[in-house]
gemmi code that builds the backbone of each chain (N, CA, C; Angstrom):
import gemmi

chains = {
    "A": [
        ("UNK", (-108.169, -7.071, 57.196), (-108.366, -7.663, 55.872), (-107.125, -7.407, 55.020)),
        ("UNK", (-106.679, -8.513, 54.053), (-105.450, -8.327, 53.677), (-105.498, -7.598, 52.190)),
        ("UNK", (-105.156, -6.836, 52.347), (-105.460, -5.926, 50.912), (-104.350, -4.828, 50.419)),
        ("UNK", (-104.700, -4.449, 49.498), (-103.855, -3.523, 48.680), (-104.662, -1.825, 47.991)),
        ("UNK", (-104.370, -1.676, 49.042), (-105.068, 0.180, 48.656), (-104.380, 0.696, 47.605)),
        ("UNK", (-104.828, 1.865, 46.631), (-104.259, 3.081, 46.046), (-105.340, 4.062, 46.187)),
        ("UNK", (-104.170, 5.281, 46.287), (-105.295, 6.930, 46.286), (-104.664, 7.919, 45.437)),
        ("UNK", (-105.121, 8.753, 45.016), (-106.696, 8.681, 44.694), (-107.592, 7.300, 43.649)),
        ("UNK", (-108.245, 7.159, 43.682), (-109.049, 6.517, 42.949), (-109.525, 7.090, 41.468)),
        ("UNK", (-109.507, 8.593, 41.631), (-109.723, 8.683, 40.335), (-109.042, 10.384, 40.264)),
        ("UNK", (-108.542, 11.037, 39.114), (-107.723, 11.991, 39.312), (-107.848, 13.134, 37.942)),
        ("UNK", (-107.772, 14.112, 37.898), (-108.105, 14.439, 36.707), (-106.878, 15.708, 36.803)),
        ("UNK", (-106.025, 16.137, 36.093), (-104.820, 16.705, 36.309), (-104.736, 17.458, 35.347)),
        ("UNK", (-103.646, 18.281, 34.975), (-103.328, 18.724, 33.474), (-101.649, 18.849, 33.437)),
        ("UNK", (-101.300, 18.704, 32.353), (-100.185, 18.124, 31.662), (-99.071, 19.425, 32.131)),
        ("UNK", (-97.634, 18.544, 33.046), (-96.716, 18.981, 33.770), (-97.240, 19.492, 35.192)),
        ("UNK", (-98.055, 19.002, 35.416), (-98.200, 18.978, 37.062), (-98.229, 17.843, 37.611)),
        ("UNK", (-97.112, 17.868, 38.592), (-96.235, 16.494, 39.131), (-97.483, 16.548, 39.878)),
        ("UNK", (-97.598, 14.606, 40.102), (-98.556, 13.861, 41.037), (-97.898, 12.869, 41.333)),
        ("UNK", (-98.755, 11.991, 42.556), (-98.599, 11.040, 42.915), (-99.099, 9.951, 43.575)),
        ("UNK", (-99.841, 8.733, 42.854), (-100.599, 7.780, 43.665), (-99.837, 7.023, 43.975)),
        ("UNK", (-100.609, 6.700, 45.280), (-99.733, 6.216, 46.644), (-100.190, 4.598, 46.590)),
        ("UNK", (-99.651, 3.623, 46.913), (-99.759, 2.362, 47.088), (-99.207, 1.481, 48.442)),
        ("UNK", (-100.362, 0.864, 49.057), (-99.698, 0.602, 50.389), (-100.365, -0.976, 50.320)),
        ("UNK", (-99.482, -1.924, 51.089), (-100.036, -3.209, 51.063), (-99.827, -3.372, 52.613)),
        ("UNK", (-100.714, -4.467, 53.001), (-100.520, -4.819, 54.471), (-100.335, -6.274, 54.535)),
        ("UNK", (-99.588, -6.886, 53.859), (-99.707, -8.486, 53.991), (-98.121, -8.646, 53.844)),
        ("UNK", (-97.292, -7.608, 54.482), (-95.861, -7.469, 54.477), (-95.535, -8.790, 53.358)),
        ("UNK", (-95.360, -8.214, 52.325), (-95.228, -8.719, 50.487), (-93.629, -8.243, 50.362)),
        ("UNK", (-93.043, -8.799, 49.590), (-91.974, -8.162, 49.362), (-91.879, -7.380, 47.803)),
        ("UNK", (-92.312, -7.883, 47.171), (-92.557, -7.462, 45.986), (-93.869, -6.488, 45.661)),
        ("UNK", (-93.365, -5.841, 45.183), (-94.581, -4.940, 44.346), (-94.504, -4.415, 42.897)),
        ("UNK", (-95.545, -4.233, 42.359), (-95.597, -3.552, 41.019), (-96.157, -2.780, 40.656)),
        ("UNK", (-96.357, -1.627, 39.169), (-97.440, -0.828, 39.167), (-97.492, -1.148, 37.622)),
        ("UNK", (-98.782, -1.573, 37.164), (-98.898, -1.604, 35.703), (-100.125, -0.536, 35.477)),
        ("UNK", (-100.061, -0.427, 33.863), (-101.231, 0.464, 33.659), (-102.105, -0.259, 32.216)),
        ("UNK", (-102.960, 0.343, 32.329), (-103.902, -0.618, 31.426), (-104.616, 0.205, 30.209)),
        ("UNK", (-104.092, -0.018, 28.921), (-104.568, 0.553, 27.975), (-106.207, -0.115, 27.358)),
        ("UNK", (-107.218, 0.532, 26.746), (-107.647, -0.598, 25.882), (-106.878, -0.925, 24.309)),
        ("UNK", (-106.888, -2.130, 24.003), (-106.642, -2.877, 23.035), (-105.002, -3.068, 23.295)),
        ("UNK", (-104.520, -2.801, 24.729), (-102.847, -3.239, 25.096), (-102.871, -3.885, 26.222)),
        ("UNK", (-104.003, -4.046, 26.395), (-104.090, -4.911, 27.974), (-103.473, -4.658, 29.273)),
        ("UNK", (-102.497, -4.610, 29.844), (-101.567, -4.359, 31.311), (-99.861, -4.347, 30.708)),
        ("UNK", (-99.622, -3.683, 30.882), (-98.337, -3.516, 30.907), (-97.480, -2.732, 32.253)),
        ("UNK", (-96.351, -3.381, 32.722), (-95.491, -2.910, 33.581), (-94.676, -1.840, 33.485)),
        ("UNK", (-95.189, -1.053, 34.178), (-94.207, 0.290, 34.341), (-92.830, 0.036, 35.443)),
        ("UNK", (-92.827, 0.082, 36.594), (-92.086, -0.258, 37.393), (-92.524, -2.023, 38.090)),
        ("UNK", (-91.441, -2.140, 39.158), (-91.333, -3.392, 39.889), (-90.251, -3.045, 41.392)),
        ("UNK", (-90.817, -3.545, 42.132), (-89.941, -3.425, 43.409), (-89.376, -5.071, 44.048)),
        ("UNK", (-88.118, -5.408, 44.238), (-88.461, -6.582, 44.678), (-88.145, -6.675, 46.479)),
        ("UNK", (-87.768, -5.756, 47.120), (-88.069, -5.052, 48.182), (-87.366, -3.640, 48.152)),
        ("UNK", (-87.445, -3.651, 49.910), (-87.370, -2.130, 49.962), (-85.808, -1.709, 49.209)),
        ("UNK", (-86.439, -0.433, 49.129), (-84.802, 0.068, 48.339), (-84.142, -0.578, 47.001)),
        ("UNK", (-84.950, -1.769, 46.245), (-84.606, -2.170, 44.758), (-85.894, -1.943, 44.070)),
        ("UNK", (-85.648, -0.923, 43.173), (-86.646, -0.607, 42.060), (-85.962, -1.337, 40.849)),
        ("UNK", (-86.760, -1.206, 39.606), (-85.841, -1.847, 38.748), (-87.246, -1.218, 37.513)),
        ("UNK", (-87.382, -1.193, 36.434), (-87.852, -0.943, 35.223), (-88.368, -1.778, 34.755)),
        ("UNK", (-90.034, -1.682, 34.616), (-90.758, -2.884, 33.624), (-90.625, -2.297, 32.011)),
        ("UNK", (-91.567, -2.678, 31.365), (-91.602, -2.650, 30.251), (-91.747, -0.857, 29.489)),
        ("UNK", (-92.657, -0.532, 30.027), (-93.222, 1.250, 29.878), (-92.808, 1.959, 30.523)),
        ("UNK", (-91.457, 2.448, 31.423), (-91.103, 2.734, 32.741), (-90.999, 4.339, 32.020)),
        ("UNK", (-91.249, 4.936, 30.719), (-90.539, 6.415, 30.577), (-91.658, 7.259, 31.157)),
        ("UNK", (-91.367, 8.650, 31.593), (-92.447, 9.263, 32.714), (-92.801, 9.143, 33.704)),
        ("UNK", (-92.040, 7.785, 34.031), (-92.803, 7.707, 35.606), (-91.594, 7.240, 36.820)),
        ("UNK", (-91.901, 7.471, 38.185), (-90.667, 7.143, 38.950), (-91.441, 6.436, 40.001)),
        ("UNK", (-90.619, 5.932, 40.934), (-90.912, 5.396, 41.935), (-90.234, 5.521, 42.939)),
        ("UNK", (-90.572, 5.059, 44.154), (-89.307, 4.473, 45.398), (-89.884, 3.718, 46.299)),
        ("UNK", (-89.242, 2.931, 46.936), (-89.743, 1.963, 48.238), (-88.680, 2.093, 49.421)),
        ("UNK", (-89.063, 3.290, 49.797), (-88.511, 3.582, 51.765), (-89.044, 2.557, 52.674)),
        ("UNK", (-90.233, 2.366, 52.268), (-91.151, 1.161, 53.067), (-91.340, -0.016, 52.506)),
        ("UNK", (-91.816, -1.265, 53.239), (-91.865, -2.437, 52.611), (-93.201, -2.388, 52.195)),
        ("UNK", (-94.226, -1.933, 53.205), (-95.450, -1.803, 52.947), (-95.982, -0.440, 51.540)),
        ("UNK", (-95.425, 0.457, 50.735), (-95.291, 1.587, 50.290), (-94.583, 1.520, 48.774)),
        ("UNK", (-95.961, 1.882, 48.353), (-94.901, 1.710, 46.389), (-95.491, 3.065, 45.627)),
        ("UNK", (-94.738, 4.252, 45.910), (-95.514, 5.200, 45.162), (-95.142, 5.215, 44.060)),
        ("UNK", (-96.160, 5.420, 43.138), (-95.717, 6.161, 41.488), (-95.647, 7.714, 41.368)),
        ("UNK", (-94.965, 8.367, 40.822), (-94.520, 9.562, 40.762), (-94.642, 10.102, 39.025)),
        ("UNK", (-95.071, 10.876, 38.485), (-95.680, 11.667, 38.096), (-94.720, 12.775, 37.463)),
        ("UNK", (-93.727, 12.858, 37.516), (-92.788, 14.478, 37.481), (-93.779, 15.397, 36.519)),
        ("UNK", (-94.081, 15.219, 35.442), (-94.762, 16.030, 34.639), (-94.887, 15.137, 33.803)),
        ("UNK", (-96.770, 15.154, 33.973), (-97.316, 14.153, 33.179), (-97.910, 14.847, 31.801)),
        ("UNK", (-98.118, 13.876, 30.710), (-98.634, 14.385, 29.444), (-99.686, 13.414, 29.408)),
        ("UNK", (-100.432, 13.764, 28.514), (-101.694, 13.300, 27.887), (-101.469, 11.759, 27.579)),
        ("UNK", (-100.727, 11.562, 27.072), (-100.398, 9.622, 26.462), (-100.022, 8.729, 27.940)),
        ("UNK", (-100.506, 9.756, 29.364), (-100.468, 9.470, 30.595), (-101.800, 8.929, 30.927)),
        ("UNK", (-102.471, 9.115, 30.378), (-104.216, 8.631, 30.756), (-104.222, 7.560, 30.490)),
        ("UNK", (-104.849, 7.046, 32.050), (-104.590, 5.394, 31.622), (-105.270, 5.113, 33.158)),
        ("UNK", (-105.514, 3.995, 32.993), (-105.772, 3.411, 34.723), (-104.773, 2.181, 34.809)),
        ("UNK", (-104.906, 2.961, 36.374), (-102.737, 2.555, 37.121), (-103.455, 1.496, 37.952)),
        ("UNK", (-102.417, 0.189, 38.146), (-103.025, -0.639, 38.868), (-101.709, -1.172, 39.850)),
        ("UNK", (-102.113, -1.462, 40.950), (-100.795, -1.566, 41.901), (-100.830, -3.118, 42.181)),
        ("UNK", (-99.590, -4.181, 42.553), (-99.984, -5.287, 42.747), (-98.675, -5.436, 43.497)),
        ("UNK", (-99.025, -6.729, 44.734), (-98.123, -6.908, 45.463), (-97.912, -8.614, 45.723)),
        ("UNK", (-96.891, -9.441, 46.222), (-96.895, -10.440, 45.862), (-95.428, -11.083, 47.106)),
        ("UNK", (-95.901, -12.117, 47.828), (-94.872, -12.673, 48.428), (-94.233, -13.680, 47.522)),
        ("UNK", (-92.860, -13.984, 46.783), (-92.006, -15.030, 46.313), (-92.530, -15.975, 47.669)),
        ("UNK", (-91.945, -15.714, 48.443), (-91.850, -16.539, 49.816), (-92.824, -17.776, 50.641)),
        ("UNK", (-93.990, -17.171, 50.178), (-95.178, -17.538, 50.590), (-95.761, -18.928, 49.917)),
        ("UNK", (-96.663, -19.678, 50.827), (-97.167, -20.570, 50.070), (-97.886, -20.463, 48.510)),
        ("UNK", (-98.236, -19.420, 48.759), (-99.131, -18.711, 47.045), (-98.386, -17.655, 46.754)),
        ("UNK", (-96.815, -18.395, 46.532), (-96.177, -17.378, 46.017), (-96.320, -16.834, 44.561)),
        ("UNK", (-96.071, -15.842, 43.913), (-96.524, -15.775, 42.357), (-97.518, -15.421, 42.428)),
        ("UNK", (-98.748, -15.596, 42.983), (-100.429, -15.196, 43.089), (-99.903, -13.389, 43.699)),
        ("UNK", (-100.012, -12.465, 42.398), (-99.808, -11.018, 42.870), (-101.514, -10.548, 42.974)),
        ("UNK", (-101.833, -9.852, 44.070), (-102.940, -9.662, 44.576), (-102.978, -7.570, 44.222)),
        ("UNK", (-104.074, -7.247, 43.449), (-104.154, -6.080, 42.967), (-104.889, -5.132, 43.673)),
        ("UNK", (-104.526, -3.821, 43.696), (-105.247, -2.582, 44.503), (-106.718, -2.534, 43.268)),
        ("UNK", (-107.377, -1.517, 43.354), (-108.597, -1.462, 42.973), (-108.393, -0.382, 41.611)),
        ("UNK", (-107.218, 0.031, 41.618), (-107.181, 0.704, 40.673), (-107.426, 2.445, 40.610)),
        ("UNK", (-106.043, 3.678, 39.558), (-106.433, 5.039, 40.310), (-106.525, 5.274, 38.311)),
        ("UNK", (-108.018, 5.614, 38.051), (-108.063, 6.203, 36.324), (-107.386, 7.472, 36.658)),
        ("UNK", (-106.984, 7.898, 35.790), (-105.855, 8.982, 35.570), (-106.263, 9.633, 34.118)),
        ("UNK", (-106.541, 10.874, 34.349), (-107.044, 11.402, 33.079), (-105.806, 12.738, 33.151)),
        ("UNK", (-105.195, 13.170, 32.062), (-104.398, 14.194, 31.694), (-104.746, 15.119, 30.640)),
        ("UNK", (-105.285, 16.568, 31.271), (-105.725, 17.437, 29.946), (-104.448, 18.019, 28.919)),
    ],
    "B": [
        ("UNK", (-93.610, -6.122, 26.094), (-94.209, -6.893, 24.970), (-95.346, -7.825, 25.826)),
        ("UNK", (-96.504, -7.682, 25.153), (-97.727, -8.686, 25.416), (-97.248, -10.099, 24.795)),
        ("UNK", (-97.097, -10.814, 26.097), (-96.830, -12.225, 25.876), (-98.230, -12.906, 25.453)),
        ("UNK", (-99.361, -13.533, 26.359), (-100.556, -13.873, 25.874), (-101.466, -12.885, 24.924)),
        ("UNK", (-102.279, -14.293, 24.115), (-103.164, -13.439, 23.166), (-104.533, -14.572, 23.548)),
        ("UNK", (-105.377, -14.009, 23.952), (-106.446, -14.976, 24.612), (-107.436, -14.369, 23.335)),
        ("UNK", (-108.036, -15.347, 23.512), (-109.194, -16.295, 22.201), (-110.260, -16.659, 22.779)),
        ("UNK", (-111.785, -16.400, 22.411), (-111.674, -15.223, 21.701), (-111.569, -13.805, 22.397)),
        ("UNK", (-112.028, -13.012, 21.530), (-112.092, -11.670, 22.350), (-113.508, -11.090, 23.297)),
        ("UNK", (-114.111, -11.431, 22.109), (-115.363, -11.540, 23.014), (-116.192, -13.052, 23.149)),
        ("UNK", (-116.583, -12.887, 24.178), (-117.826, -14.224, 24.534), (-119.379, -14.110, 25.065)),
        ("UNK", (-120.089, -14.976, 24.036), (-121.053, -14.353, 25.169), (-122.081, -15.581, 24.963)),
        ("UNK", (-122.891, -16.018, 25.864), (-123.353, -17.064, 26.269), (-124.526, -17.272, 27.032)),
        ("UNK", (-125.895, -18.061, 27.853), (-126.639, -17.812, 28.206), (-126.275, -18.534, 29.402)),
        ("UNK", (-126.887, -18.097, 30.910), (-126.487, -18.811, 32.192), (-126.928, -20.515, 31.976)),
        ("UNK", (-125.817, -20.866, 32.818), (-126.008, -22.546, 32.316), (-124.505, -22.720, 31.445)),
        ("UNK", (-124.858, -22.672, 30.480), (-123.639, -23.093, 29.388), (-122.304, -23.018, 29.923)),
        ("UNK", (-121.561, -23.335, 29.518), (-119.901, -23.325, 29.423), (-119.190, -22.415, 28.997)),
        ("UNK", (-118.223, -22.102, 29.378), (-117.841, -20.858, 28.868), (-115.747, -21.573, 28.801)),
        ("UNK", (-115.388, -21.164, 27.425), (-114.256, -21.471, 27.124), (-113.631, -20.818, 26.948)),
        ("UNK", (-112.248, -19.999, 26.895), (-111.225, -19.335, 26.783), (-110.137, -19.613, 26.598)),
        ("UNK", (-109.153, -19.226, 25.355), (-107.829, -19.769, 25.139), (-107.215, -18.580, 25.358)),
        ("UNK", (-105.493, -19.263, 25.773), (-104.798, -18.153, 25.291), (-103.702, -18.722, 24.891)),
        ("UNK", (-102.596, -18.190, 24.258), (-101.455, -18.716, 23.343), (-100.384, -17.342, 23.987)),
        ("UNK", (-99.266, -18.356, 24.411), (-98.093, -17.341, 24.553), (-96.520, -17.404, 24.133)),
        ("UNK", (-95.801, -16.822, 24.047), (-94.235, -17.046, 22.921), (-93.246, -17.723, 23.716)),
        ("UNK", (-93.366, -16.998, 24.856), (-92.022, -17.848, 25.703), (-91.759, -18.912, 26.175)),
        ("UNK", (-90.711, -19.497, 27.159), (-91.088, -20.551, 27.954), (-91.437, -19.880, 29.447)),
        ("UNK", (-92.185, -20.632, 30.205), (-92.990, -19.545, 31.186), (-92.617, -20.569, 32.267)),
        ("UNK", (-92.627, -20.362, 34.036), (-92.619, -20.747, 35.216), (-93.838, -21.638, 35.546)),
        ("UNK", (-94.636, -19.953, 35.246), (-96.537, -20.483, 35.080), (-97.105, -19.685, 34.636)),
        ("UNK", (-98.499, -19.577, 34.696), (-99.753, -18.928, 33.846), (-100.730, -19.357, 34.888)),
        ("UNK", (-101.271, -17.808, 34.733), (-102.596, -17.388, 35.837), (-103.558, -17.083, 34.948)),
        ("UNK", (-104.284, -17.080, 35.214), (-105.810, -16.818, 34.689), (-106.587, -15.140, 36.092)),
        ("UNK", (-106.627, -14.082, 35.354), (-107.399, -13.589, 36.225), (-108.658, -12.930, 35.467)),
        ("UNK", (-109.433, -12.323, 36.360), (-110.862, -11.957, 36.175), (-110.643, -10.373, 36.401)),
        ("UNK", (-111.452, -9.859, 35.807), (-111.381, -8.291, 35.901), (-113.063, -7.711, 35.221)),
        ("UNK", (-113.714, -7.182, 37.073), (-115.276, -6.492, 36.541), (-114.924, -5.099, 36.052)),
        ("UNK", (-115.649, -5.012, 35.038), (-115.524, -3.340, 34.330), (-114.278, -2.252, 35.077)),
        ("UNK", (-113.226, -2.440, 34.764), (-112.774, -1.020, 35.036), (-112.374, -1.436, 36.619)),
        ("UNK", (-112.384, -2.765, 36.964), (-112.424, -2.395, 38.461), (-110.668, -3.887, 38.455)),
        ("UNK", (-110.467, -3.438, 40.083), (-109.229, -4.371, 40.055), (-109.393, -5.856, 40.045)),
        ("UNK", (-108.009, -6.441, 39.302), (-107.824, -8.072, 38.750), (-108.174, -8.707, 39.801)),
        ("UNK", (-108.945, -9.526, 39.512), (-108.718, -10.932, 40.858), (-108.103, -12.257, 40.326)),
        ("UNK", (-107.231, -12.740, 41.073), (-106.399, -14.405, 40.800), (-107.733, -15.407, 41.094)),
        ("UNK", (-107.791, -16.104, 39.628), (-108.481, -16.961, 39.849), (-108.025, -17.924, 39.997)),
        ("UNK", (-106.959, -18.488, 39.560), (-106.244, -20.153, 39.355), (-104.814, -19.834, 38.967)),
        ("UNK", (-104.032, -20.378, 39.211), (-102.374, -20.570, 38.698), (-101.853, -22.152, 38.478)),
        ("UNK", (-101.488, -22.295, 37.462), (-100.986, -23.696, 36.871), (-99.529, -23.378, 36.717)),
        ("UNK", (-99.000, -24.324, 37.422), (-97.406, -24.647, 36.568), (-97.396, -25.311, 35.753)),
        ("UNK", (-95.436, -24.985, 35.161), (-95.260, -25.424, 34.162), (-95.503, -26.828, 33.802)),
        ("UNK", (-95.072, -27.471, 34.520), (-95.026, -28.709, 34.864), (-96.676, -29.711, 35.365)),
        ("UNK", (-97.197, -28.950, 35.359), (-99.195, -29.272, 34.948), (-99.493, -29.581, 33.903)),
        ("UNK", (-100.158, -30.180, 33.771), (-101.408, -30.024, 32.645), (-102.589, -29.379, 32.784)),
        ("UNK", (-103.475, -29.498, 34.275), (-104.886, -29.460, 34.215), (-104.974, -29.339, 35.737)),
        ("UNK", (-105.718, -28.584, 35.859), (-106.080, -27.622, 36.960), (-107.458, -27.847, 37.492)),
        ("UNK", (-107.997, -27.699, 38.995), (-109.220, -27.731, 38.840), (-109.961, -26.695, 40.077)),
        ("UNK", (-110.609, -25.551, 40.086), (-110.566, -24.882, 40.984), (-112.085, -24.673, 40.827)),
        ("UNK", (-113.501, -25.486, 41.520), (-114.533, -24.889, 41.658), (-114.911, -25.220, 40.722)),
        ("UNK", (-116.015, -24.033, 39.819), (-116.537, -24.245, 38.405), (-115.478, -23.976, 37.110)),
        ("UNK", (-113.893, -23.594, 37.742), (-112.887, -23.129, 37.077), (-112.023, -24.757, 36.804)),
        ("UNK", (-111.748, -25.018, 34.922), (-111.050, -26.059, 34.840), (-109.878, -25.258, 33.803)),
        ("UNK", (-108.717, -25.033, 34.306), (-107.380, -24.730, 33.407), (-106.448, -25.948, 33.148)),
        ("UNK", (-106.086, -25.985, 32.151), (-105.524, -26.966, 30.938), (-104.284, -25.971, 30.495)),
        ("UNK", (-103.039, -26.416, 30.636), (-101.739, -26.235, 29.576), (-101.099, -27.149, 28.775)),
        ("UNK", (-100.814, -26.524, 27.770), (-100.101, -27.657, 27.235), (-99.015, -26.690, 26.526)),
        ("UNK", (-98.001, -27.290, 27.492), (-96.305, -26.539, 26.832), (-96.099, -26.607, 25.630)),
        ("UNK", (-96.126, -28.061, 25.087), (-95.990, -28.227, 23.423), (-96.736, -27.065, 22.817)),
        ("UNK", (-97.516, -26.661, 22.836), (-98.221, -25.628, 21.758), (-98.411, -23.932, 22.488)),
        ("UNK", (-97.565, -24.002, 23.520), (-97.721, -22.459, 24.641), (-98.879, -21.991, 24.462)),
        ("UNK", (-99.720, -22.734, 24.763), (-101.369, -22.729, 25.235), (-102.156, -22.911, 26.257)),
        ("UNK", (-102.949, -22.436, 26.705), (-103.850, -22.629, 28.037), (-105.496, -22.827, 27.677)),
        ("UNK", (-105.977, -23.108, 28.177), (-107.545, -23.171, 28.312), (-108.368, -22.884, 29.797)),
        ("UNK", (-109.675, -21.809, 29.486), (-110.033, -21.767, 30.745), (-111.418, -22.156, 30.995)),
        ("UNK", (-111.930, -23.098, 31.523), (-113.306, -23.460, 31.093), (-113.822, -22.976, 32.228)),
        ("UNK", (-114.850, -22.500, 32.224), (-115.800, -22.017, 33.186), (-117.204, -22.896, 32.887)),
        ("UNK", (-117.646, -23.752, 33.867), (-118.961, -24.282, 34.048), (-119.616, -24.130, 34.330)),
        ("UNK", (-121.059, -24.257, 33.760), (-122.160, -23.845, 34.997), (-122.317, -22.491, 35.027)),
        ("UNK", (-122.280, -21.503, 33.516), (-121.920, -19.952, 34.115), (-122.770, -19.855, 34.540)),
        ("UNK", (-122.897, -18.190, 35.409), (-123.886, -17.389, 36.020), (-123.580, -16.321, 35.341)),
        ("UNK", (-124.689, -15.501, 35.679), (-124.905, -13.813, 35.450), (-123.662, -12.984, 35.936)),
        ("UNK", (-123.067, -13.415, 37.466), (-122.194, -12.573, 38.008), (-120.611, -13.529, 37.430)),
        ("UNK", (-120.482, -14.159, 36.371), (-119.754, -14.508, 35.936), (-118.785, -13.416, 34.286)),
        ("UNK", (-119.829, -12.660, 34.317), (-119.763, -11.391, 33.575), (-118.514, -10.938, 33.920)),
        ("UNK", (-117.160, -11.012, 32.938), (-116.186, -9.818, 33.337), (-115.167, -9.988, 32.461)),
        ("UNK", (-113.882, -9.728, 32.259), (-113.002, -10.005, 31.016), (-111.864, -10.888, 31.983)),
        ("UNK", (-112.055, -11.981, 31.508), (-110.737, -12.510, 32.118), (-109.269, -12.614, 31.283)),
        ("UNK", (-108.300, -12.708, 31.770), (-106.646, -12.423, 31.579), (-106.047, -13.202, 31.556)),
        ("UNK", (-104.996, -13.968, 30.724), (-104.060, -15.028, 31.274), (-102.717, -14.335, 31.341)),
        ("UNK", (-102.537, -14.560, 32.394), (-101.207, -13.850, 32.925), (-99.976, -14.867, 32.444)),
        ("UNK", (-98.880, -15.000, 32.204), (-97.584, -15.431, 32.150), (-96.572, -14.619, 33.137)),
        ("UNK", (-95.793, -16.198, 33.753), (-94.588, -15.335, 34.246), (-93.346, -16.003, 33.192)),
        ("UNK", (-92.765, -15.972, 33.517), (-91.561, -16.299, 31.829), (-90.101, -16.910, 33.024)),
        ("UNK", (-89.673, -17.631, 32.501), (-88.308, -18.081, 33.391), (-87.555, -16.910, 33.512)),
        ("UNK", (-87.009, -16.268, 34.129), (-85.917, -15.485, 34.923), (-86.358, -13.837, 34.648)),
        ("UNK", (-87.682, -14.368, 34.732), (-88.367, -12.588, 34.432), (-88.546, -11.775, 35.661)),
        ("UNK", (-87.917, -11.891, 36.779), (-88.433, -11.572, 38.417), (-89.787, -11.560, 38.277)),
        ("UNK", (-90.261, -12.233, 38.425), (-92.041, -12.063, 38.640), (-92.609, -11.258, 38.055)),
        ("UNK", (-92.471, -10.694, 36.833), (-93.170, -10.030, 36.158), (-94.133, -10.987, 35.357)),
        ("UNK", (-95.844, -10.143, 35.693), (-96.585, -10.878, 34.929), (-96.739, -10.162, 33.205)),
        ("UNK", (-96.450, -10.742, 32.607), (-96.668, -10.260, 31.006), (-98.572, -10.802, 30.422)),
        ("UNK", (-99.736, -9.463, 30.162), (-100.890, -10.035, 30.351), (-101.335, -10.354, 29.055)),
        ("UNK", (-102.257, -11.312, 28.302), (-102.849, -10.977, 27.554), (-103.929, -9.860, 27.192)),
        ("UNK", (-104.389, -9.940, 26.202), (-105.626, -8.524, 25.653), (-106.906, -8.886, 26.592)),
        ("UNK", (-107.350, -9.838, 27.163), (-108.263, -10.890, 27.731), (-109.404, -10.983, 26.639)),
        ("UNK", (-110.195, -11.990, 27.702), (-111.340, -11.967, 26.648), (-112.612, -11.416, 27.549)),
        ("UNK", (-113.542, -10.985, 26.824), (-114.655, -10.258, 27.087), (-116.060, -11.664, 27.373)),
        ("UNK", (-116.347, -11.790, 28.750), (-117.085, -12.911, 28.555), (-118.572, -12.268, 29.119)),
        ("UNK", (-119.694, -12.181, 28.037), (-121.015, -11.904, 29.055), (-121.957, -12.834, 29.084)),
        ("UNK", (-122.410, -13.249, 30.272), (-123.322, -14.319, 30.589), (-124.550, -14.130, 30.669)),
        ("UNK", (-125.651, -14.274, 29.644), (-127.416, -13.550, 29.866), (-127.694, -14.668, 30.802)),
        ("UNK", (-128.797, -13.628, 31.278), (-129.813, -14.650, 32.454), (-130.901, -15.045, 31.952)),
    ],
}
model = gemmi.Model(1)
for chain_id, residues in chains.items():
    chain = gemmi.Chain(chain_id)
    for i, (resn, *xyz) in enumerate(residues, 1):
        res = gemmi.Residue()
        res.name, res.seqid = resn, gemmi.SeqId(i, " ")
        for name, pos in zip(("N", "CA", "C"), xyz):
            atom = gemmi.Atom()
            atom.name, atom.element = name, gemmi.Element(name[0])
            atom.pos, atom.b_iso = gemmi.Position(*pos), 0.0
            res.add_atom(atom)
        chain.add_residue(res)
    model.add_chain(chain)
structure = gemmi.Structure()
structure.add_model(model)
structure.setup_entities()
């Protein structure tokens, strides 16, 4: 089944302890993203991959890191998270290439709570 | 920056009826998606219109753009109960690498 995992699913941490949810797609995508979702801010982009080895900076990118060693593999990284970190992270992946290119297809989502 | 601002915010309606949704966005865009999102849980792609569309037709899903006024419409027909969820209009923007920029969505609940 062609899908887009993240883990953990749900996480509860406290502030400056590095984490990291993991994002894996199997529909060899070249692109990936990770947005996070406030209420009353809707989705906003933290990072973007447009393959392996090019990261590049969305809109919210401060606090958080990434890398893509793999094509299938988009972790978000965590160095030391603070409280204005709570949020639910959403991963999305997307072939340019493809007949439904542009149609980015989303993981299920990891809530992230920071004491 | 939140490109779409979808209209209204909340909806709510009885099964049967129609269900309408706008959204309004600043840039000039590639295209605009429409997605669905149940409580807290991950987006699903419902429809994508280009620029170069007007009117869309996917199922009980009818999307409408109109460039002149950087507007969309999302009509849902025929709702149901499991039609319950906040849907999104996504924008991609000319030379944005595929970044989707989302609206606030709107909140749509359907009684049975």
């Amino acid at each position: 089944e062609a899908q887009v995992t993240q883990n953990p699913r749900y996480l509860i941490t406290v502030t400056g302890k590095k984490l990291t949810v993991t994002c894996s797609q199997n529909m060899n995508h070249e692109y990936m993203s990770w947005y996070r979702q406030d209420p009353g801010l809707g989705l906003r982009q933290i990072y973007y991959s447009m393959n392996v080895e090019v990261t590049d900076k969305g809109d919210v990118p401060e606090g958080y890191k990434v890398s893509r060693k793999e094509k299938r593999n988009f972790p978000l990284i965590l160095e030391s998270p603070s409280p204005n970190q709570t949020s639910l992270y959403f991963c999305a992946s997307m072939s340019p290439l493809m007949d439904r290119g542009e149609t980015q297809y989303f993981g299920p989502g990891t809530r992230l709570l920071v004491l | 920056s939140q490109q779409g601002e979808e209209d209204p915010q909340a909806l709510s309606i009885q099964e049967g009826e129609n269900a309408t949704m706008n959204c309004s966005y600043k840039t000039s865009i590639n295209n605009l998606q429409w997605y669905r999102q149940n409580s807290g849980r991950g987006l699903v792609h419902l429809i994508l219109i280009r620029s170069n569309e007007r009117e869309k037709h996917s199922g009980r899903l009818r999307v409408t753009l109109d460039t002149s006024k950087k507007s969309s419409s999302l009509l849902i027909t025929a709702s149901r109960a499991a039609d319950t969820a906040s849907y999104f209009c996504a924008t991609i923007s000319k030379g944005s690498n595929y970044k989707l920029t989302f609206g606030k969505g709107t909140l749509l609940t359907v009684n049975p």
